[in-house]
C-alpha positions in Angstrom: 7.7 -0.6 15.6 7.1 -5.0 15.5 3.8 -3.9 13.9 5.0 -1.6 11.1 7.8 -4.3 10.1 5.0 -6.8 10.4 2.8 -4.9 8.0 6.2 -4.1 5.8 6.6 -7.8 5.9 3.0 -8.6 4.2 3.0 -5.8 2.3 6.2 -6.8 0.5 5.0 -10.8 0.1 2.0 -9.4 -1.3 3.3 -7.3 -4.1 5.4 -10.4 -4.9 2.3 -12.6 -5.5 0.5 -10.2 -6.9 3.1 -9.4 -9.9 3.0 -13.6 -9.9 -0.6 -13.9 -10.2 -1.5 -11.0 -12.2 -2.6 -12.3 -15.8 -0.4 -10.1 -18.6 -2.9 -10.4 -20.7 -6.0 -9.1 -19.4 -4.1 -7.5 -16.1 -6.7 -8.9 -13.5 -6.0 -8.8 -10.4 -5.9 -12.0 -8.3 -8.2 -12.6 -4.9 -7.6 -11.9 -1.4 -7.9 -15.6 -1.0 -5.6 -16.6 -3.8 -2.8 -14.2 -2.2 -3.7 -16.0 1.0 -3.4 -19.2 -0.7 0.1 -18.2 -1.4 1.2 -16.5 1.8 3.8 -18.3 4.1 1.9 -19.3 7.9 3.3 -16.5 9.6 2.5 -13.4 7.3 -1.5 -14.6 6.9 -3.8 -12.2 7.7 -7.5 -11.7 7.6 -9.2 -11.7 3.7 -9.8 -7.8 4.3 -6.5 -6.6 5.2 -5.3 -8.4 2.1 -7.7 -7.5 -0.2 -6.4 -3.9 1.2 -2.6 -4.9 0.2 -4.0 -5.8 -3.0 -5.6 -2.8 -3.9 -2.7 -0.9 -2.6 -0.3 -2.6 -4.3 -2.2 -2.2 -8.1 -2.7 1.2 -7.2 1.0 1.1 -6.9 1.4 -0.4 -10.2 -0.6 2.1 -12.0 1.6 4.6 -10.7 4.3 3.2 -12.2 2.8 3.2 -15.9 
C-alpha cells in the first residue's frame, strides 16, 4: 500500500509541473529531467519512470480535450 501512495504521490507532483512547464503555445511537453529538476528530494525517481509520468499525464490531458 506505502508504494501505491508513493507512486500517487509522484504522480500527482508530476502533473503539477507538467501543467507548469507545458508551453501554451506550442503545447510541448517538458523533459524527464526538467520535471526532475523540479521534484522535491523525496519524490525523485529514476529519468524513466518520469518520463512514464509524463507521458501518462499528457495522455491524461488529451483526454480531457
Amino acid at each position: 500500500m506505502r508504494k501505491y501512495l508513493d507512486g500517487q504521490a509522484v504522480h500527482s507532483a508530476v502533473r503539477a509541473i507538467v501543467a507548469d512547464l507545458t508551453c501554451p503555445c506550442c503545447s510541448s511537453q517538458p523533459s524527464a529531467k526538467q520535471v526532475l529538476a523540479k521534484l522535491p528530494a523525496e519524490l525523485k525517481r529514476d529519468p524513466r519512470t518520469i518520463g512514464a509520468h509524463i507521458r501518462q499525464v499528457v495522455a491524461e490531458l488529451e483526454e480531457q480535450k
